[in-house]
C-alpha positions in Angstrom: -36.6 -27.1 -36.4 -35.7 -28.6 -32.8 -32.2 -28.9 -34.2 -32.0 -25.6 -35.0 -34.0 -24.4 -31.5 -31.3 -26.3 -29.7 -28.6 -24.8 -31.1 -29.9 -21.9 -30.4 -30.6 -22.3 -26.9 -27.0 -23.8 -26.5 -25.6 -20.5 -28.0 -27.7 -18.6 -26.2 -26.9 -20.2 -22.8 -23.0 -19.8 -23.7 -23.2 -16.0 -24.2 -24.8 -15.8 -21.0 -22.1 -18.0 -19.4 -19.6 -15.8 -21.0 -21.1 -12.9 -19.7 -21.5 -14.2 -16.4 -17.1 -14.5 -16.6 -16.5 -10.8 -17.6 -15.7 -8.5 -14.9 -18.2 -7.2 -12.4 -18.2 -3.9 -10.1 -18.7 -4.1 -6.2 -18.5 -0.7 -4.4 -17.3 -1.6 -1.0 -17.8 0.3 2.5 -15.3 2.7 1.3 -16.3 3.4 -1.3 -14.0 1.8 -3.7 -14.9 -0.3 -6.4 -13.8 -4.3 -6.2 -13.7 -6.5 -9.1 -15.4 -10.1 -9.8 -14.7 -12.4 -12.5 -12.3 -12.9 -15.7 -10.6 -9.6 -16.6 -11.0 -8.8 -20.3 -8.3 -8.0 -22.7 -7.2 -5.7 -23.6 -7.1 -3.9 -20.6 -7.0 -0.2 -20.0 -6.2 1.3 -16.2 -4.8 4.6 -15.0 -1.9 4.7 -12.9 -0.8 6.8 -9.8 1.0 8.7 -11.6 -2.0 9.6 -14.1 -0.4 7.7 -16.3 -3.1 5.7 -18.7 -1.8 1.6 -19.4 -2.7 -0.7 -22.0 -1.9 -4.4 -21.1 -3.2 -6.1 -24.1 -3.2 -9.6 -22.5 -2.5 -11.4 -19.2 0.7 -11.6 -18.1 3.3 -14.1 -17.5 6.3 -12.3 -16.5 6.2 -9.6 -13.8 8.9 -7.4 -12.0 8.2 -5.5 -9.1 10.9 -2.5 -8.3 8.9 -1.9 -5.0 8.6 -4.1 -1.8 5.2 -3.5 -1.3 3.7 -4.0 -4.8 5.8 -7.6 -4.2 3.3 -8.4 -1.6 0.5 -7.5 -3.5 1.2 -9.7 -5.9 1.7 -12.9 -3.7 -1.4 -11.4 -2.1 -3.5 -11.9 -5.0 -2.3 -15.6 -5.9 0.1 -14.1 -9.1 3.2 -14.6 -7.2 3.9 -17.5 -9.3 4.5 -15.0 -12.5 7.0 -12.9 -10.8 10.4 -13.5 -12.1 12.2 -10.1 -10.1 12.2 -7.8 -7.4 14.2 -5.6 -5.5 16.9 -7.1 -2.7 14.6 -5.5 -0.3 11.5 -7.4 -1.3 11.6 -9.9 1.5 8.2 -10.8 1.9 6.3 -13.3 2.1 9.3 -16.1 2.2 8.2 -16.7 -1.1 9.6 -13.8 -2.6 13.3 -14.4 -1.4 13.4 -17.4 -4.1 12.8 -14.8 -7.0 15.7 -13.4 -8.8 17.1 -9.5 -7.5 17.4 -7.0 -10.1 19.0 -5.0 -6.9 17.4 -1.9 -5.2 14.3 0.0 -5.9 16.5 3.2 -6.5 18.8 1.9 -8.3 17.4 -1.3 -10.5 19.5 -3.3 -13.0 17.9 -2.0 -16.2 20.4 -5.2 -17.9 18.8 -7.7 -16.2 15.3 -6.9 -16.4 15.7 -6.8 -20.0 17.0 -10.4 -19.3 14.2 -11.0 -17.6 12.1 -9.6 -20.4 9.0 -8.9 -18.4 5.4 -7.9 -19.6 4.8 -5.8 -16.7 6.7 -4.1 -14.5 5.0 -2.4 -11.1 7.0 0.3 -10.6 7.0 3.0 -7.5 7.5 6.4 -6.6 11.0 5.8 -5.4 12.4 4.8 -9.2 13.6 7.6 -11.6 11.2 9.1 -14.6 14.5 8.0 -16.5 14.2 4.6 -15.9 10.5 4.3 -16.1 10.7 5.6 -19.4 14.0 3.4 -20.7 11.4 0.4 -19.8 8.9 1.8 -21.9 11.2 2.0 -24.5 11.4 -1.6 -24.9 7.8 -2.3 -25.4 7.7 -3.1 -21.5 4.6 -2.4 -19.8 4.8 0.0 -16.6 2.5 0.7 -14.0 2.7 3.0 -11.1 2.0 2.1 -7.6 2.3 5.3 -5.6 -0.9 5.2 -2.6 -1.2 8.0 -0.6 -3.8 7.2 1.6 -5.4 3.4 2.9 -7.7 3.9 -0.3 -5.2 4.6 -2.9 -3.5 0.9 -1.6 -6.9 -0.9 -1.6 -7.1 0.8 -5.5 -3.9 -0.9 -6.1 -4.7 -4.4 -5.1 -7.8 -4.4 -7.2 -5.4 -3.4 -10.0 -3.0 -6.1 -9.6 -6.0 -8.1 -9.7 -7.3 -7.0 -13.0 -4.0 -7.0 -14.3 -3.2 -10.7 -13.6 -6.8 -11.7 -14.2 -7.4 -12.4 -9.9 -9.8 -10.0 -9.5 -11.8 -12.6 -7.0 -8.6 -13.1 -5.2 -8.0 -9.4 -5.4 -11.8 -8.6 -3.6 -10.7 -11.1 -1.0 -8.4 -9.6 -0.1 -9.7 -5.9 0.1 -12.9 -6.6 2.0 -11.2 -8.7 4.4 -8.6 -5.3 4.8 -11.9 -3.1 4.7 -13.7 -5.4 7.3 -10.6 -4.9 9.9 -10.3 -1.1 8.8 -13.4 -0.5 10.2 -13.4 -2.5 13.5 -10.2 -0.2 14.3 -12.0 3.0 13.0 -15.1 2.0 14.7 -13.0 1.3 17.9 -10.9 5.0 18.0 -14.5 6.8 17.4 -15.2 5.4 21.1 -11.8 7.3 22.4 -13.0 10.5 24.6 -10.0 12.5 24.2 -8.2 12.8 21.5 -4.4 12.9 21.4 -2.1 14.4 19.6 0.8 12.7 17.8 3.7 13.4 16.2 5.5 11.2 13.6 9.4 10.8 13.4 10.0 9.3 10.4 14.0 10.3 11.3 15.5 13.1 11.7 12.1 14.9 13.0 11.2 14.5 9.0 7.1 14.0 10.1 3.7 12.6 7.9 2.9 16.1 6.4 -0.9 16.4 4.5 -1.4 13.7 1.3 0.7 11.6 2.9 -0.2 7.6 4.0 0.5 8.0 7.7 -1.3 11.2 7.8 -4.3 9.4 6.3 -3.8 6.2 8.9 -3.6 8.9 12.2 -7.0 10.7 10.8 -9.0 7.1 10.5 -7.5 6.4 14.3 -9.2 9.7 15.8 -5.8 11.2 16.3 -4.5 14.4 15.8 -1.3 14.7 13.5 1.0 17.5 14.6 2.3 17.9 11.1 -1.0 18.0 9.4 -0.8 22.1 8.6 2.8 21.9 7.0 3.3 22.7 3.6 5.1 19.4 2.1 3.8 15.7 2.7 7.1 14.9 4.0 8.0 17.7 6.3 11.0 18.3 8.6 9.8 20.0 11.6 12.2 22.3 14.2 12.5 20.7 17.7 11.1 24.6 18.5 8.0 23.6 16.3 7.7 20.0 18.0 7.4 21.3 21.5 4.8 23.9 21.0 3.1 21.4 19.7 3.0 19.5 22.5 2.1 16.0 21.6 0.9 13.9 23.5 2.2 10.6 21.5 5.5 10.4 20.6 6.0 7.3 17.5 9.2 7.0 15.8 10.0 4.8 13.2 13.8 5.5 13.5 14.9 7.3 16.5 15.8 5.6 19.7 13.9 6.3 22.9 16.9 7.7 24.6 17.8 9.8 21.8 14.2 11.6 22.0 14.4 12.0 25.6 17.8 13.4 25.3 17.1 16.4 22.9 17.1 19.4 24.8 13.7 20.8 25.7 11.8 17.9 25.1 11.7 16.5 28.7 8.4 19.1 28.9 6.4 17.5 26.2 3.3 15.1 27.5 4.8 12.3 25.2 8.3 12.1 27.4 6.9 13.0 30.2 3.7 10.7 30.3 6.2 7.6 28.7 4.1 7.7 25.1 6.8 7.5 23.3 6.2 4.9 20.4 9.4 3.2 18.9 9.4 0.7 15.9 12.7 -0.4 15.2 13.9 0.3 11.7 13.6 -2.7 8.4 11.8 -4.7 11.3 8.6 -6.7 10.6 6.3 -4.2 12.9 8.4 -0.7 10.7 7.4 -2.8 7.3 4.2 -3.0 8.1 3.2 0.3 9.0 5.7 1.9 6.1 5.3 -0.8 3.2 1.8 0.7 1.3 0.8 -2.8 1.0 -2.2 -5.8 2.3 -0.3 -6.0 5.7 -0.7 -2.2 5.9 -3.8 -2.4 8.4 -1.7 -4.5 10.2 0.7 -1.6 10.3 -2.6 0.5 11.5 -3.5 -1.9 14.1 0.1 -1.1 15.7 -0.1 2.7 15.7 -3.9 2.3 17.5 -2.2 0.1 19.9 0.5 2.9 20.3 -1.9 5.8 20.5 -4.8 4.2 22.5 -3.5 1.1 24.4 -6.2 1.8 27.1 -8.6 0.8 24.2 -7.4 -1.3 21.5 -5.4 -3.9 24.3 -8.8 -4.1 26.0 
């Protein structure tokens, strides 16, 4: 009889441990939900682009066609498993030592077969065509396509529950939440709020849905492009100075060429010096563009741009 009780408070302990392993919810500040624990296989998650995945066990082989979704990878410890990325994934260092399969556009569909990948994270920026050519080879595609600070936090706890790092994964998203907030906290002191347009080149601007919209509306600022009908809108110079901004950021056009466009030398951005420049495929335009874990970083800079007279305090 005390053999048998033993072995059945050994079994009994070991489902409990094995429980303890299976994943575990955490809703954080935001309000999204961060994983704990061993993911269990098979696992089931919807994609951005509604898309519903099966990834029946944990992979060993991973492509990313998207510079950001590269980062979230390394972010999460599961840089190790990826065996390609695009020519423009170029960080962290890391990354540069993993083969190209070329651009996100345009990837080599030959050599990813080569590769012969479980999972591939794929982005907005590649083709339907190709998406679905990767499916037709049994590959596993998932969608990273954030449109707001949430939807990236949403990602990273995927690529943790995909590569079984959900612990790494929560890491990483509360210490992203914990530094969201301290800049959000910071703009709610601001006592007059400004308004800012977005050149994103060729006075294309962050419409409504899009990620920079989102950023500019947890800062306490007021994006110019916000009522326009397309997240990525193109706005006429006529538009830009009724609007009046009184921040000026661009992520592609040089200083001297705003200044120079006729009529603009009577908007508060030119004529107050706010005019924000981040110089194009530079570390400071990555991090504010790329929708990945240095993307608060990216915020950081825009606060700094918006409201130096509170966030260099």
């Amino acid at each position: 009889m005390r053999s048998l009780l033993a072995i059945f408070i050994i079994a009994a302990l070991g489902l409990l441990f094995a429980g303890c392993q299976q994943t575990t919810g955490t809703v954080s500040s935001s309000g999204v939900e961060t994983k704990s624990g061993a993911t269990t296989y098979p696992l089931t998650i919807t994609d951005d682009s509604g898309a519903s995945v099966t990834i029946e066990k944990e992979p060993q082989k991973i492509v990313s066609l998207s510079p950001s979704a590269t980062e979230i990878v390394f972010a999460v410890g599961a840089g190790s498993k990826l065996v390609g990325r695009t020519d423009y994934c170029d960080y962290p260092e890391e990354a540069l030592a993993v083969a190209s399969i070329g651009s996100f556009n345009a990837p080599n569909l030959e050599k990813i077969i080569e590769l012969a990948p479980d999972v591939v994270v794929s982005s907005d920026l590649v083709s339907d065509e190709m998406n679905q050519q990767l499916q037709a080879i049994g590959t596993k595609v998932v969608v990273f396509d954030p449109d707001s600070i949430d939807g990236v936090l949403i990602n990273i706890i995927q690529a943790g529950e995909i590569t079984n790092a959900n612990d790494a994964a929560k890491k990483v998203v509360d210490a992203m939440e914990e530094q969201r907030q301290e800049l959000k906290d910071k703009a709610a002191t601001v006592t007059k709020q400004k308004s800012v347009f977005f050149d994103i080149g060729k006075f294309y601007s962050a419409g409504p849905g899009s990620m920079l919209d989102s950023m500019l509306t947890d800062l306490n600022a007021k994006n110019i492009a916000a009522d326009a009908t397309t997240q990525w809108a193109q706005l006429s110079t006529e538009e830009i100075i009724a609007d009046n901004p009184d921040v000026y950021i661009s992520l592609y056009t040089k200083p001297e060429e705003v200044k120079a466009t006729p009529g603009f030398d009577t908007i508060n951005a030119i004529v107050n010096d706010q005019i924000v420049y981040f110089e194009y495929l530079t570390p400071d335009s990555d991090m504010i563009q790329r929708p990945g874990p240095r993307i608060i970083e990216g915020m950081a800079l825009i606060a700094n741009g918006i409201y130096p007279e509170v966030f260099t305090k």
